[in-house]
C-alpha positions in Angstrom: 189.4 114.6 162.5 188.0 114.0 165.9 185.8 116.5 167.1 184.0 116.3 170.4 181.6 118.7 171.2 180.4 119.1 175.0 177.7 121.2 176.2 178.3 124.0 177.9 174.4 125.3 178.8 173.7 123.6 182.0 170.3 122.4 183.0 167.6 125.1 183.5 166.9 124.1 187.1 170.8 124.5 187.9 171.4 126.8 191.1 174.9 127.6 189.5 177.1 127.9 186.5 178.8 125.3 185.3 182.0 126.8 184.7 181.5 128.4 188.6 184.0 127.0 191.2 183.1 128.1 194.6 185.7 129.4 197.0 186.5 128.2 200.9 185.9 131.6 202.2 182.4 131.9 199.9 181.2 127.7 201.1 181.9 128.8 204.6 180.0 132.3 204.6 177.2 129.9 202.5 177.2 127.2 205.5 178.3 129.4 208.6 176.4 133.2 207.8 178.1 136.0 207.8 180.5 136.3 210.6 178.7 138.0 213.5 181.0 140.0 215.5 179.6 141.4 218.7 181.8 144.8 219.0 181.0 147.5 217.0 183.3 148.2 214.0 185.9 150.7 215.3 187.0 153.5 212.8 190.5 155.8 212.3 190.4 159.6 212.6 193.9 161.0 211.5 193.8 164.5 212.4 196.2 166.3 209.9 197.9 169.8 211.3 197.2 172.9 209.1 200.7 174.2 209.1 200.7 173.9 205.7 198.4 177.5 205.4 201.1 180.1 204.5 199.3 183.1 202.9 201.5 183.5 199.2 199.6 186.5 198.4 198.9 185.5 195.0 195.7 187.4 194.0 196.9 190.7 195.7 199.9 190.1 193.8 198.3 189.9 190.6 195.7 192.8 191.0 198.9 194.8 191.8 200.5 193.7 188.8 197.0 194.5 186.7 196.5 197.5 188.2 198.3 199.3 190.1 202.0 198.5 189.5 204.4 201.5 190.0 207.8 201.0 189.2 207.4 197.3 188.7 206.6 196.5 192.4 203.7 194.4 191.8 205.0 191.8 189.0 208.1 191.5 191.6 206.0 190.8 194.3 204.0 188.3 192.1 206.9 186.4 191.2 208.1 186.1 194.9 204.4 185.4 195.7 204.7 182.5 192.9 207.8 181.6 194.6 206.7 181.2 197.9 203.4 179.0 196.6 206.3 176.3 194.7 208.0 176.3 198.4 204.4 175.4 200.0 203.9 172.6 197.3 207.4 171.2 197.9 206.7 171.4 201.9 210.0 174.2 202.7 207.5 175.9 205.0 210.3 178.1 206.1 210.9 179.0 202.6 207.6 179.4 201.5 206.9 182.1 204.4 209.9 183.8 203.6 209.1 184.8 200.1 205.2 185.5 201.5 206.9 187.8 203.8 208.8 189.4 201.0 205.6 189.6 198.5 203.5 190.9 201.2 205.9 194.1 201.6 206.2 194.5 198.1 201.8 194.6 198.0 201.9 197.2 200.4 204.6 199.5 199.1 202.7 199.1 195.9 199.8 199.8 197.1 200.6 202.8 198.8 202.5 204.2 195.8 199.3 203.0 193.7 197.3 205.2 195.7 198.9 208.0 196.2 200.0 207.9 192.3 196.2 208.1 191.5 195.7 210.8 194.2 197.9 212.9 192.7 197.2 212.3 189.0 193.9 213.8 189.8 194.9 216.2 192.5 197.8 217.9 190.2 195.5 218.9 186.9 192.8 220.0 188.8 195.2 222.1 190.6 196.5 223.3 187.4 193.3 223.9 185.6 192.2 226.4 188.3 195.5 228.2 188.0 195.4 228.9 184.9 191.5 230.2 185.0 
């Protein structure tokens, strides 16, 4: 067998690589300089509308839900507050504030029934306690 061994270490006083090929582009930055352009570099602003910033009413749908949810209103307006949040992802604006509108007056309704639900679960047995003293 014939085996022929070449040398792949290059001199230590060698500037480059052996195995290093230089490019056109890289010899004529190396010979020219770096191109020297006189105007400044210009740059792109894309300005990007915020329709996209329906309220969904998520967190106010979920304390709701937590706490104060009288005769279901709060996990109803959660799911059409979940609803509205999958149209705002898919980009149906319309859609999106739609079911908003509809979570938004189911948070209120149960709010107010919350309220007054804890009003008079404190009002009524104080009422009856002094009756009966």
């Amino acid at each position: 067998m014939n085996h022929m061994v070449q040398t792949v270490f290059s001199p230590v006083n060698s500037s480059q690589p052996p195995s290093y090929e230089m490019l056109k582009e890289e010899h004529e930055v190396a010979v020219l300089g770096a191109p020297h352009n006189p105007a400044p570099p210009t740059s792109t602003v894309i300005h990007i509308r915020s329709e996209t910033s329906v309220p969904d009413h998520v967190v106010w749908s979920l304390f709701n839900t937590l706490f104060m949810n009288p005769c279901c209103l709060g996990f109803i307006a959660f799911a059409y507050s979940v609803k509205s949040r999958d149209r705002k992802m898919v980009g149906d604006l319309t859609g999106a504030q739609a079911y908003a509108s509809t979570a938004k007056c189911l948070n209120i309704w149960a709010l107010i029934l919350g309220i007054l639900m804890t009003i008079l679960l404190i009002v009524i047995p104080v009422l009856i306690y002094q009756a009966h003293r």
